[in-house]
N, C-alpha and C positions, 0 to 999 in steps of 0.2 A: 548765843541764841541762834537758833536755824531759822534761816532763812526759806521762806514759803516757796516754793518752785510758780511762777506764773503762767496761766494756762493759755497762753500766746505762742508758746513753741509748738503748743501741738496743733495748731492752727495754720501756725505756717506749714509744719510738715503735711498736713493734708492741702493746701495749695500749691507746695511743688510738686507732690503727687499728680495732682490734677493735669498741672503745667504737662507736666510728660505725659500722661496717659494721651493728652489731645494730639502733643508732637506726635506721638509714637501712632494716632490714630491718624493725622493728617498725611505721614510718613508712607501708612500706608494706599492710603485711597488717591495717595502720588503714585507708587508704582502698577497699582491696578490700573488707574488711567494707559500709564506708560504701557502694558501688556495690552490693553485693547486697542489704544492705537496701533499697534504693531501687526494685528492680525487684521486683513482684509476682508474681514465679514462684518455689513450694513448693520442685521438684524443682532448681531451680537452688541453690538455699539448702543442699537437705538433701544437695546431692554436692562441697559446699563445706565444709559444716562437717564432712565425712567426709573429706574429704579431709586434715583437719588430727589426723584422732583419730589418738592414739599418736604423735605427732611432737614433743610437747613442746611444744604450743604451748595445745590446749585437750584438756581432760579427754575422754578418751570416752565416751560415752552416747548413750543413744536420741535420733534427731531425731525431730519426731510427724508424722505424715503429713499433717494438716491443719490450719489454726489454728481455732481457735474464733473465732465474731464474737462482737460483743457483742449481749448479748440485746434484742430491741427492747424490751422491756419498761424494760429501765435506762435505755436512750437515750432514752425516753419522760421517763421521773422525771428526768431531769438535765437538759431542754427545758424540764420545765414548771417547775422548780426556778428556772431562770435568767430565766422569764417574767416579764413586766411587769405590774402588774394592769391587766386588760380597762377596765379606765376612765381610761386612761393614754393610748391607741391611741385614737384619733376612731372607726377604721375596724370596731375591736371592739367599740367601746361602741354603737354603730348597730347594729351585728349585735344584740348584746344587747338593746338599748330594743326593736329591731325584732320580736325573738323573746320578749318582755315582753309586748308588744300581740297578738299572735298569740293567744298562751295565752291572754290575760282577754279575746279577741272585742273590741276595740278598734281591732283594725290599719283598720277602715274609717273610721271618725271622727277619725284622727290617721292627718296624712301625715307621713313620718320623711324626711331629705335630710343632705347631710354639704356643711357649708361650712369655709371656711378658719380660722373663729373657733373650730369645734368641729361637734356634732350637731345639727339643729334640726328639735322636735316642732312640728306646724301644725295649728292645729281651724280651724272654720267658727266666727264669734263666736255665729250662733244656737244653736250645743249648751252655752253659760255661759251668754247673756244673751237677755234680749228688748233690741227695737230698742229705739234711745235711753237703752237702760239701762243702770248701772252695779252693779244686785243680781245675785248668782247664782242662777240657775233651781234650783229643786228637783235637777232631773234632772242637772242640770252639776256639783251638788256628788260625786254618786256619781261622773260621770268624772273632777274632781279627786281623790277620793280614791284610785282606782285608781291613778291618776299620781302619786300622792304614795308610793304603797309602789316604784313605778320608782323613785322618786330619792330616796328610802331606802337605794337597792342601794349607790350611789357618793357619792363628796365631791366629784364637781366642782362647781363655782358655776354657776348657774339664774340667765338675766335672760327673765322674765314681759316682752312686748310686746305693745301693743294697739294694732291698725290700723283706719282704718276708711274708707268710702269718701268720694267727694268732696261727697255730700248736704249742701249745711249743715245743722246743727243750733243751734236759737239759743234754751237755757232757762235760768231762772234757775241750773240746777243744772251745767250743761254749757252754755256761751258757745259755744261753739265746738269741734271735732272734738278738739283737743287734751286739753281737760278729760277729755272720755267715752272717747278713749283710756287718757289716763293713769290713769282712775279707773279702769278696768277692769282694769287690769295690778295696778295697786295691792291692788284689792281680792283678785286671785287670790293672792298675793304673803301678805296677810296670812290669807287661809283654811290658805295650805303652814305655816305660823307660829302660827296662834294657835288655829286648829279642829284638825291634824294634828299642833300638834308638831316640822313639821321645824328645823332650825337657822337662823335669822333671820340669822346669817352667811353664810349660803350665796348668796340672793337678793337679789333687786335688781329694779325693775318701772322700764319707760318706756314711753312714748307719743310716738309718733309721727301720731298724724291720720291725715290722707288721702294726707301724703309720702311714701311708700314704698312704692308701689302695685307689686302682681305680677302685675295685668293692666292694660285701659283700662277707666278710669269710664264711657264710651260704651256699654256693653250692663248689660241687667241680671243678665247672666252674670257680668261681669267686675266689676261691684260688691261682688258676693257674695263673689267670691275675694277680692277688698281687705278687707272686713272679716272680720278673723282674730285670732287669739290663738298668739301664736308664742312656744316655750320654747326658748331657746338653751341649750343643754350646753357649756357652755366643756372645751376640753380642757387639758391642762397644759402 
């Protein structure tokens, strides 16, 4: 005997029909959303989202005519919020050292330069020492102390160098250009440390002689610039 086919299957197939057509219509009025948000035109926005008031899809209500930006002021606070400290940045901490010497009338007797190691301060060695010396002049302790409230500001590590030029030197006290370099680093080294107070972790002093010369020992111009007292700013 045949069995009567019941008319419930055709019921259901028109309700997954349904099911889909709404997906495949929700599907779409998803990415038309998606395209007018994307395009920065007000008036295109607010004749869209009118166009769906009272249709069942979104509530009715005012579109606003304009958007508000964000205040510069906030965008400011949440720039400097996400900021690195300036002694992080080589490029910053130069600005800074450099705007440091400005203020205290220093920028002349210290030359400021930015190397790959970090920031590096440069004196003449006559504004610390007399020649052949390794004591600090009266007058050089006042410009160390000035520079000791500069590297007060930051934690980076400070190596004290002493260069000098190619004149031998030959005394009981200093053999050779090596000694009165390194003496000299050393001694600034423990002035930042034991006269100032700063962190004896921080620094570090070498000597280098006459090897590392940043002019020629041939004039008595370019000797002068050889001997020098250079403070390297490590950056991080």
């Amino acid at each position: 005997m045949t069995r009567r086919r019941r008319g419930g299957s055709t019921v259901a197939a028109a309700s997954w029909l349904t099911t889909y057509s709404d997906l495949v219509t929700l599907l779409l009025c998803f990415f038309v959303l998606l395209y007018s948000f994307s395009a920065i035109d007000i008036q295109k926005f607010r004749r869209f989202v009118m166009s769906f008031q009272g249709q069942g899809v979104l509530d009715g209500g005012d579109v606003p005519d304009t958007v508000s930006p964000i205040p510069e002021q906030q965008v400011g606070e949440v720039a400097t919020e996400s900021d690195e400290p300036f002694w992080e940045d080589s490029g910053r901490l130069m600005v800074h050292v450099q705007e440091f010497l400005d203020t205290h009338d220093i920028d002349a007797e210290v030359q400021v330069y930015q190397e790959v190691q970090g920031v590096v301060l440069e004196l003449k060695d006559h504004l610390l020492f007399d020649s052949g010396r390794s004591s600090i002049r009266a007058d050089g302790m006042g410009l160390l102390n000035t520079l000791s409230l500069l590297f007060n500001q930051f934690p980076n590590q400070v190596t004290v160098q002493g260069h000098t030029d190619n004149v031998p030197i030959s005394t009981v006290e200093f053999p050779t250009n090596w000694e009165l370099s390194t003496s000299r680093a050393t001694r600034v080294v423990r002035y930042f440390v034991e006269v100032r107070e700063l962190n004896p972790h921080r620094f570090s002093a070498a000597g280098y002689g006459e090897f590392q010369p940043v002019d020629s020992n041939e004039t008595s111009e370019g000797r002068s610039r050889n001997r020098r007292v250079v403070f390297l700013l490590r950056g991080f």
